[in-house]
N, C-alpha and C positions, 0 to 999 in steps of 0.2 A: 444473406448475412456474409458480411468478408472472412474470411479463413485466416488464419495465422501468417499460409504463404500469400496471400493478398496482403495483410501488412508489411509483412515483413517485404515486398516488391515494392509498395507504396515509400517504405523507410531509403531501401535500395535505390531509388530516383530520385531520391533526396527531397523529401515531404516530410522533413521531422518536424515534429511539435508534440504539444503536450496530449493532445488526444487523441494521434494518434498511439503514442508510449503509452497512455492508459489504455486504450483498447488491447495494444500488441498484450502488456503487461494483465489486462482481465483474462486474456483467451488463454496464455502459459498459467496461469493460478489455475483453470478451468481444465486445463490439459494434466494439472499437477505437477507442471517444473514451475515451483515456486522460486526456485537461483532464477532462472531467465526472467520469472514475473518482477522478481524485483530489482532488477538489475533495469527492466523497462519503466517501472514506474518510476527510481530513480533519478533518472533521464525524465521524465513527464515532470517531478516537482521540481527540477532543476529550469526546467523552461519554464512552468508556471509557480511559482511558489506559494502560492494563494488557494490552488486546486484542492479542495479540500478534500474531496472523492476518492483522490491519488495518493495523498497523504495516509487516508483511513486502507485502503487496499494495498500500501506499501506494507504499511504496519501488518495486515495481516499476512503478506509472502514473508517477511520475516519472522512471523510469528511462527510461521510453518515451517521455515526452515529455522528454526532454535537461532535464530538469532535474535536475541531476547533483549539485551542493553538500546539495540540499535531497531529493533522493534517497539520498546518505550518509548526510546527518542522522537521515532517516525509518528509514536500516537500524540504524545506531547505535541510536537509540531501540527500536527493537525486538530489539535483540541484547539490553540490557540488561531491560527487559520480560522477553520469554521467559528470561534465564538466572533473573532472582529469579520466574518462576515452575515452574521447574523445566522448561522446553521445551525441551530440548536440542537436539533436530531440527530446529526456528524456529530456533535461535537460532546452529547451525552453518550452516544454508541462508542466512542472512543475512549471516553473517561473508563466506561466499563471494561473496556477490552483493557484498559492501561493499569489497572487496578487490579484485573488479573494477574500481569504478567509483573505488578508491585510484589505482591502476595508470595507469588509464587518463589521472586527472586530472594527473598526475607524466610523462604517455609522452607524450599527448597525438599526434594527434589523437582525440578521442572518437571510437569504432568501436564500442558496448557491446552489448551485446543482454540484455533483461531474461531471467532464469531460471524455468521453470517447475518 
């Protein structure tokens, strides 16, 4: 299995695309720097916009790092993504994580915890 510095040499050589910023951005969520995870995923739905996988894992590095408006938006975006690509599963897993972090913005104080 490639390491973080195996991506990041692969990025280094100039091999960007979007899966590899999803993977870079899986292994930083997995490492616990949720800034660098989503700062990689970022980059991933900017190359693919359709990725809906990268959409729902952006949403939750920002959900991790309290960045909560910008974390709905990222679910939003990939609710709609996965439903026109027929992902159902993405795209109900997402309504529920997005309806969390409704709730919470409307209850407040923020208490969320991203879903696995």
């Amino acid at each position: 299995m490639p390491s973080i510095a195996d991506f990041e040499a692969m990025l280094a050589a100039g091999r960007d695309n979007a899966l590899l910023r999803f993977s870079l951005g899986n292994e930083y969520l997995k490492q616990g720097d949720a800034a660098k995870a989503a700062a990689h995923l970022s980059r991933a739905v900017e190359h693919d916009p359709k990725y809906s996988a990268a959409w729902k894992l952006l949403g939750r590095a920002l959900t991790d790092i309290e960045a909560w408006p910008d974390a709905l938006a990222a679910y939003r975006q990939g609710i709609a993504v996965a439903e026109a690509r027929g992902d159902k599963q993405a795209a109900k897993e997402m309504t529920v994580f997005a309806r969390r972090i409704e709730a919470a913005l409307i209850n407040k104080p923020l208490e969320l915890k991203s879903g696995d």
